[in-house]
N, C-alpha and C positions, 0 to 999 in steps of 0.2 A: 796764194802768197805763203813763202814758207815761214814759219817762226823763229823765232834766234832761238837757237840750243843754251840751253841754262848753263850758267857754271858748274864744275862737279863742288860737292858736296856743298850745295845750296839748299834754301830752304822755296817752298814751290809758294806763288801767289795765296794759294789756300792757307798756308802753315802761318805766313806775315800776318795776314788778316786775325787768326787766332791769336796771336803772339799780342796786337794790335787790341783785340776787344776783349783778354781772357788776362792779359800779364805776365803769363808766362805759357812756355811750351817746353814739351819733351822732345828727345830726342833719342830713340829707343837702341841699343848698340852703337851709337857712337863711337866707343873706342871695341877692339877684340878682346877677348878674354888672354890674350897673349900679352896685348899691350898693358892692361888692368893688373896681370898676375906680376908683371916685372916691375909697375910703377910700383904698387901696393908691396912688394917685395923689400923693394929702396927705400920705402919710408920707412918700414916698420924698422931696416937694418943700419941707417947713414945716423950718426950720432949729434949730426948738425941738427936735424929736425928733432931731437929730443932737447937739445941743450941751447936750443931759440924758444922751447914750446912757452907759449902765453898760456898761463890759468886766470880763469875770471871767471865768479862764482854767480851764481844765479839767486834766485830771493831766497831760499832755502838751504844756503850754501856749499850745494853741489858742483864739484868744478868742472867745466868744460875748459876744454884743453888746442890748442889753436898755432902753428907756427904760420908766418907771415912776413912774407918779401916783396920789394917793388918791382925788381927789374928783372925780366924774362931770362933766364940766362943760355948758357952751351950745354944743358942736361936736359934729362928727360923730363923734368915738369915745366923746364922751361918751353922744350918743342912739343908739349900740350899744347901750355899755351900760344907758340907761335904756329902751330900745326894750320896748312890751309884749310880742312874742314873745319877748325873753330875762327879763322879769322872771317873768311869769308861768311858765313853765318853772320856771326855778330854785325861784322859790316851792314846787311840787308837789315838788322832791326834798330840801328843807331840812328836818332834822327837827325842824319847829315850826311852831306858828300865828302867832309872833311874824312883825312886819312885815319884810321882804326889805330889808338894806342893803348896801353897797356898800363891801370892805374897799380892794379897789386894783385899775388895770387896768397892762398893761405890753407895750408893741410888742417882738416879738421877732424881731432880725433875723439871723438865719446864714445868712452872705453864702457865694458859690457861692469855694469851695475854702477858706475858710479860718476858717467858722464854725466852731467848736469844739463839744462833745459835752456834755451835761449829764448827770452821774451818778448811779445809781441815789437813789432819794429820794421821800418822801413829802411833800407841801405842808406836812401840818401838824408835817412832821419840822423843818421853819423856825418854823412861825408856834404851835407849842409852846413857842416864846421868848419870843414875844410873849404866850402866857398866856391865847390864847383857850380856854375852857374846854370846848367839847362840839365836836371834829372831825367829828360826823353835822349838826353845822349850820355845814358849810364846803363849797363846791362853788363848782370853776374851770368856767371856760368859753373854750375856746380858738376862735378864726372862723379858719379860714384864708385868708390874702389871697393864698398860690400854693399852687401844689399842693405835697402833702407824700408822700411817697414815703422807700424803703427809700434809693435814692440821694442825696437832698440833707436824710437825719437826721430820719425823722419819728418824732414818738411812740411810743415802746415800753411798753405797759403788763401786769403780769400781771393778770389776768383773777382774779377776787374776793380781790385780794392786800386790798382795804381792812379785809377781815373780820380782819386781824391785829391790828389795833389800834396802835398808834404803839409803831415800831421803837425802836431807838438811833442815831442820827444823830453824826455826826462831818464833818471837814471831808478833800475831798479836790479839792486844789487849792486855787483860793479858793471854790470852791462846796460846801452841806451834802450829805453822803453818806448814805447809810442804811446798817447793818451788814453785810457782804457774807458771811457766812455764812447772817444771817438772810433775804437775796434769793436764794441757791442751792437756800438750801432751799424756796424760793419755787416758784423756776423747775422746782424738780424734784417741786413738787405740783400747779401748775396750768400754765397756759394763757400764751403769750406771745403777745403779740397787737402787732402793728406796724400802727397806725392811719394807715393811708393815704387820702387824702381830699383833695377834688379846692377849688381856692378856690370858697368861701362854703361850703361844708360846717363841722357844729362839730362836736366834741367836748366832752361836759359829762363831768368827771370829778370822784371824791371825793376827800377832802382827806387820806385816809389808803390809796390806793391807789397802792402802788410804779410808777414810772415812770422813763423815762431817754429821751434822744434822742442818736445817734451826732452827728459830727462831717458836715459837710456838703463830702462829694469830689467832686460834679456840678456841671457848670459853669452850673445854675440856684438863684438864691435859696430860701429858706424862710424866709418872714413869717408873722407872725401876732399878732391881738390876744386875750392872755388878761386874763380880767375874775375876779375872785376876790371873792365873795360871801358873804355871813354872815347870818345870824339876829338883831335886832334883841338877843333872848333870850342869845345867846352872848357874854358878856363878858369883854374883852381887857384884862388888867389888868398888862402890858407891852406898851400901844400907846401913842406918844402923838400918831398922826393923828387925829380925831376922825370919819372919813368911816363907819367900821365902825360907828358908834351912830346914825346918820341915815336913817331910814325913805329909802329912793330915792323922786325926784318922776318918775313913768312919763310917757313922752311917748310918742307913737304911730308906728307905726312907718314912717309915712311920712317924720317928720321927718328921716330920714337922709338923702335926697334932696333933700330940701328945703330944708337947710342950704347956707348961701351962705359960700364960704370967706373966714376970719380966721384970724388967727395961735394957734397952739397952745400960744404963750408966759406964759399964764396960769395952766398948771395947776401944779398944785401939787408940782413933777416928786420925786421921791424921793433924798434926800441918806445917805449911806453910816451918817452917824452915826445917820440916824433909824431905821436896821432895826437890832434885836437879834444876827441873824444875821448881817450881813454887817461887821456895827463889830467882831466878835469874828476874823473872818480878817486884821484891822490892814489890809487892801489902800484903796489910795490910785485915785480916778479918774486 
């Protein structure tokens, strides 16, 4: 009997499974260093992504720095985002057959010495404000555009911390924390795992699995575009972007190269008042 040929740029039964008992998965090369060298090019040079950027400081008041949109657009982070290798992906670990949509993406920049640290926390220890209902159909997706490392603050996740279920979240600084009793006891059952990964490598994680990244003390950057996806099926009923209900339109994965630069000025960047989470710590751009 022959077997059905898999989609391209799918993830293989073995990989779901992991994804499944571990919370998160890599995915090594992801993007080319052709595609990484020209997104990472547009950020660093489009004047939109400096003059949306969000600062929000950490316990020690180090700023981490963050621009942030809802709606996928006709440029090149937008055909990240809607690229078949990431759609189809996420599709397989969403738990749903509802159509793949698209809650928000957000550049995140912590600059060499003085990017600040982001605190222990679940995604959906935030966007449980916002009221989306089933956290097994929420999954980020980070690309790296430099490398990420122990030195300039990369990724720290515990290893099947998702299986907890959504903590108690509080504020520490201006960013949401997770309970730090409920993270020790974390750390002292499973796996700590510092996700080091080199640009164009990803990281697909779930939306209830503990995570944190140190402050960045090396005198190189740590970029990266994370993309935050939802289930057509999982309704947010404290959102009021409408991008989380819109089936994504897939475009192919060529078109990231393809793409001829315009300005980034169009997208629909994120205002303090529009998050549930972040209107609640009173901080001011």
């Amino acid at each position: 009997m022959q077997t059905k040929p898999m989609k391209p740029n799918a993830f293989t039964p073995e990989q779901i499974a992991q994804y499944l008992s571990d919370g998160f998965i890599i995915v090594k090369k992801f993007c080319s260093q052709e595609e990484i060298e020209k997104m990472y090019s547009i950020a660093l040079a489009d004047d939109a992504m400096a003059k949306n950027a969000l600062d929000l400081n950490d316990q020690t008041g180090k700023k981490t720095k963050l621009s942030l949109w809802f709606t996928p657009g006709n440029d090149i982070f937008g055909y990240l985002t809607r690229s078949e290798r990431m759609v189809n992906r996420v599709a397989q670990v969403l738990d749903s057959t509802a159509p793949v949509c698209h809650f928000h993406s957000k550049l995140m920049q912590k600059e060499p010495k003085v990017g600040g640290a982001w605190e222990w926390h679940q995604d959906y220890g935030y966007w449980y404000k916002n009221q989306f209902m089933f956290p097994d159909q929420l999954v980020s997706v980070m690309v790296a555009l430099t490398p990420a490392n122990k030195q300039n603050g990369c990724i720290q996740v515990i290893k099947g911390s998702h299986k907890l279920g959504r903590v108690n979240h509080g504020f520490a600084g201006e960013q949401v924390g997770a309970d730090m009793t409920m993270v020790n006891n974390a750390l002292a059952t499973m796996e700590l795992v510092y996700v080091e990964i080199e640009a164009g490598d990803a990281l697909f994680f779930h939306s209830n699995i503990l995570h944190r990244s140190e402050a960045n003390t090396s005198d190189k950057p740590r970029w990266s575009i994370i993309s935050c996806y939802n289930a057509q099926s999982n309704l947010a009923y404290n959102e009021i972007s409408t991008s989380w209900k819109d089936p994504i339109q897939v475009v192919p994965d060529e078109a990231i190269l393809e793409w001829k630069y315009d300005s980034l000025g169009g997208a629909d960047f994120l205002k303090k008042e529009n998050d549930p989470a972040l209107k609640e710590t009173g901080w001011e751009k």
